[in-house]
C-alpha positions as CSV (number, residue, x, y, z in Angstrom):
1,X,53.7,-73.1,-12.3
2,X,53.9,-76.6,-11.0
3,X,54.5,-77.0,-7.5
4,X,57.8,-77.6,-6.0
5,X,59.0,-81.0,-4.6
6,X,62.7,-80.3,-3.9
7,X,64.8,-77.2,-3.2
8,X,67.3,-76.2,-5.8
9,X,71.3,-75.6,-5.6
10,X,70.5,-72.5,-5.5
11,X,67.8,-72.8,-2.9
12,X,70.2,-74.4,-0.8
13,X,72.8,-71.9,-1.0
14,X,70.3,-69.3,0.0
15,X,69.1,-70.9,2.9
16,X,72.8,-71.9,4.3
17,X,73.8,-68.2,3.7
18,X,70.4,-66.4,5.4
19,X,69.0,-69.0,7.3
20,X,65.7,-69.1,5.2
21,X,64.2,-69.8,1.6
22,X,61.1,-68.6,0.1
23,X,59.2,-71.5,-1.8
24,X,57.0,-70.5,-4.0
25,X,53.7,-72.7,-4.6
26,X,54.6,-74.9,-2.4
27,X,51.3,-75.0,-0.4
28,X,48.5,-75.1,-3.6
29,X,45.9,-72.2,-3.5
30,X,42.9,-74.6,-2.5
31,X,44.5,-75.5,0.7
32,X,45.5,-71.6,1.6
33,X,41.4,-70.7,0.9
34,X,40.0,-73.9,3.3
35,X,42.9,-72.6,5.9
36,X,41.7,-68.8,5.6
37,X,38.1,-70.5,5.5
38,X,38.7,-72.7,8.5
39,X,40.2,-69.8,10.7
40,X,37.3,-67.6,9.5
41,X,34.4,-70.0,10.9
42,X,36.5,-70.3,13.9
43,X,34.4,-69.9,17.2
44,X,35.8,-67.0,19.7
45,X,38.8,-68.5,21.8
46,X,38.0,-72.1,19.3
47,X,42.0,-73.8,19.2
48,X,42.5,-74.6,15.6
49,X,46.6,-75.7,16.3
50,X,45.4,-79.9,15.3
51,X,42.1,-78.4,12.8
52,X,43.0,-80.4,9.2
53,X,43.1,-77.2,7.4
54,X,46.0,-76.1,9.1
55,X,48.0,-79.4,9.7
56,X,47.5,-80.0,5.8
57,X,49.7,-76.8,4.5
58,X,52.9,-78.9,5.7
59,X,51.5,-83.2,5.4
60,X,49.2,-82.8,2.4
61,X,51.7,-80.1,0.2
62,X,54.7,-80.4,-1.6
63,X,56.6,-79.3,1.9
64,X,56.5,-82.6,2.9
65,X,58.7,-84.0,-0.2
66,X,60.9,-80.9,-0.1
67,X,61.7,-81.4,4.0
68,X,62.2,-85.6,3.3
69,X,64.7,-84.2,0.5
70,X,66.5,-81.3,2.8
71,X,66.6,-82.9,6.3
72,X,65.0,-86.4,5.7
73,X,62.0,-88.3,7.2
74,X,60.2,-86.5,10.1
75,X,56.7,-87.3,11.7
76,X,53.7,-85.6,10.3
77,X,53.3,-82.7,12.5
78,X,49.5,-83.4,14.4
79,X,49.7,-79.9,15.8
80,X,50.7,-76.2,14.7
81,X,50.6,-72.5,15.7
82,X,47.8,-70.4,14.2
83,X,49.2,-67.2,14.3
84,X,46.8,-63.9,13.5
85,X,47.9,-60.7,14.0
86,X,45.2,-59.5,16.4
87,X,43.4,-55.9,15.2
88,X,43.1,-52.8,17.7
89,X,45.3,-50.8,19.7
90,X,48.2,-52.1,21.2
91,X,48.9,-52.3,25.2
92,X,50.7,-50.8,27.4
93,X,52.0,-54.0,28.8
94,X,56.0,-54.1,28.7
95,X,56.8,-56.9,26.6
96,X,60.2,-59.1,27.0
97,X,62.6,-56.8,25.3
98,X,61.7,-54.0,27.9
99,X,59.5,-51.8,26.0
100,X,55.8,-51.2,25.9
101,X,54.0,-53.0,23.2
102,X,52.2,-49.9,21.8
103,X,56.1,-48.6,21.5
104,X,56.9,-50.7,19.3
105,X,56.9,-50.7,14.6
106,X,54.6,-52.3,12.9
107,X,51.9,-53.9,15.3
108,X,54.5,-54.3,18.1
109,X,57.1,-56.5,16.5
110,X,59.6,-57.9,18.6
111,X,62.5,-59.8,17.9
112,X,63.1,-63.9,19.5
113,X,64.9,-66.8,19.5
114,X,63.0,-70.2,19.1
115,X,63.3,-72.6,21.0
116,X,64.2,-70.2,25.1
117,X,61.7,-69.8,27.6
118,X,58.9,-67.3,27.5
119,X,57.7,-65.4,31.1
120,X,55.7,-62.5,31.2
121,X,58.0,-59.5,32.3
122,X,57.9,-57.7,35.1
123,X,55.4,-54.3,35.4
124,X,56.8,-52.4,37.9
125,X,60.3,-51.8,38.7
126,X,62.2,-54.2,40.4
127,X,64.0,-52.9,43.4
128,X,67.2,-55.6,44.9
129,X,70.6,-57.2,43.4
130,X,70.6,-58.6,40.2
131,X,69.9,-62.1,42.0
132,X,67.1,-61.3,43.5
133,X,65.3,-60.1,40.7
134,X,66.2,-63.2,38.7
135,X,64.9,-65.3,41.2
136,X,61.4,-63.8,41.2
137,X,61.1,-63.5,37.4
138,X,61.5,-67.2,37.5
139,X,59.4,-67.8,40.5
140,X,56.6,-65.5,38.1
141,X,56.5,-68.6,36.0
142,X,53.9,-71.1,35.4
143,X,55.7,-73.7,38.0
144,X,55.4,-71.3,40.7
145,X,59.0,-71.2,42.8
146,X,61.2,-73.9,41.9
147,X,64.1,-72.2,42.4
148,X,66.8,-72.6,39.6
149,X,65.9,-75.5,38.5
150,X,65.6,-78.2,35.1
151,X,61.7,-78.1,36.3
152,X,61.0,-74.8,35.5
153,X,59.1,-74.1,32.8
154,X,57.9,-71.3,30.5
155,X,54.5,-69.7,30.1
156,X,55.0,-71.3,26.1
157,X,55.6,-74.6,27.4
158,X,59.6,-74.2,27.0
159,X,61.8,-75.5,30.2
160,X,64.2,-73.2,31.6
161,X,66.7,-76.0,30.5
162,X,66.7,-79.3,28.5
163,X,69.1,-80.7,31.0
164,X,68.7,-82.2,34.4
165,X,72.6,-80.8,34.5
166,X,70.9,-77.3,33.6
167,X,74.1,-76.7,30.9
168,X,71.5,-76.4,27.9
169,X,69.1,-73.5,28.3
170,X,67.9,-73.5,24.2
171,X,65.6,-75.8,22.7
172,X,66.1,-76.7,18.9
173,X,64.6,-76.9,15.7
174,X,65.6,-78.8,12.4
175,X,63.2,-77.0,10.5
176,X,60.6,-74.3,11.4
177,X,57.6,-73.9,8.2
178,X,55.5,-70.9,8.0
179,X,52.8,-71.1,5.6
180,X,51.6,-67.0,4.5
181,X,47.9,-67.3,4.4
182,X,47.7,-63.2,3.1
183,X,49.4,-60.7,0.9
184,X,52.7,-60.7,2.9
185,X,54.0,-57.4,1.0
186,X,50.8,-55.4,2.6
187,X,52.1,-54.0,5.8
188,X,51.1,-55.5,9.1
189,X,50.3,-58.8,7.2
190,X,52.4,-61.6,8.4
191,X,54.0,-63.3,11.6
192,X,57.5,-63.9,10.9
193,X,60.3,-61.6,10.8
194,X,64.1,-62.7,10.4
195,X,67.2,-61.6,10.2
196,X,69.1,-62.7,7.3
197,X,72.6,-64.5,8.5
198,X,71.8,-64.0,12.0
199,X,72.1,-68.2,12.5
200,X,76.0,-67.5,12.1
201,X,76.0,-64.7,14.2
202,X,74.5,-66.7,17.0
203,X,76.4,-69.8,16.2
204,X,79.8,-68.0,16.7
205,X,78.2,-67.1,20.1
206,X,77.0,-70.1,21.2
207,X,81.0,-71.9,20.5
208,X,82.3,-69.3,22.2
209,X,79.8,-69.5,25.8
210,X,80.8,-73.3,25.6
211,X,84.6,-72.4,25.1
212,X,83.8,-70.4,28.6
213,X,81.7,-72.9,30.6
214,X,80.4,-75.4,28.4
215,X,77.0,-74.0,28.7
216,X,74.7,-72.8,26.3
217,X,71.9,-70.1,26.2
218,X,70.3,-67.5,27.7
């Protein structure tokens, strides 16, 4: 099946109406095996986020063309997340939804937004008013206690807020790629879970917190 180099009507309707699209050959089966290959000589702790093999499933494949035919020209991204789903037992840490990690489905899925800040959560329970607590989880961060500010930022490199007015507390993304690199039908294989439509869901709530105080996020 030749590979793709542009997203069909169809395609597009898909991915307006569930907020993703499944491309099929898009990334050719050499460049899948040298990525596997790549992570699989990978030294213990080795960072592989600028490695070729990984940079190549987006600049050297046919998602390139298809993006510069959807969105338009971008830069070729020099960086990328390399995400494996790690084998053993999970913790008892509690994770940012409030539940401990070995609590969770299927290797202790949680559900995000891209784009907001990341802190570790709390252990222990938090004893004082609901500002008090706030203020520490932030102070917990990797700027130490700034306060509520534009400064702080996020253990994954996210600001608290894009804004030196602090009114915009959610990055953005034209386009987020995720190249499968295993069987994604085998359970526990795979890093991305979505909901389909959610994108309208959360735009109807982001209109309506700026209709309130022309601010937006969490």
């Amino acid at each position: 099946m030749p590979n793709p180099t542009a997203l069909t009507p169809e395609q597009k309707r898909a991915l307006y109406h569930n907020g993703f699209v499944i491309v099929r050959n898009a990334v050719p089966p050499a460049m899948v095996q040298a990525a596997r290959a790549r992570i699989a000589a990978a030294a213990p702790g080795e960072r592989l986020a600028e490695a070729r093999e990984m940079t190549d499933l987006v600049n050297a494949s046919s998602v390139t063309p298809i993006l510069n035919e959807a969105m338009g020209p971008f830069d070729p991204p020099s960086t990328c997340q390399v995400a494996v789903t790690p084998v053993g037992p999970l913790s008892d840490r509690y994770v940012s939804i409030g539940y401990r990690e070995r609590d969770l489905p299927y290797y202790g899925v949680r559900m995000h937004m891209d784009g907001a800040i990341t802190i570790a959560p709390p252990q222990e329970p938090q004893q004082g008013a609901p500002e008090e607590v706030y203020a520490r989880y932030f102070a917990s961060g990797p700027s130490g206690n700034l306060g509520r500010s534009a400064a702080v930022m996020g253990t994954n490199g996210t600001p608290l807020f894009q804004d030196p007015e602090m009114t915009l507390g959610l990055g953005s993304f034209t386009a987020f790629v995720f190249a499968c690199l295993n069987d994604q039908t085998r359970e526990g294989c795979g890093q991305t879970v979505v909901l389909p439509g959610a994108h309208h869901a959360m735009e109807a709530y982001f209109r309506q917190q700026r209709r309130i105080n022309n601010h937006l996020g969490p």
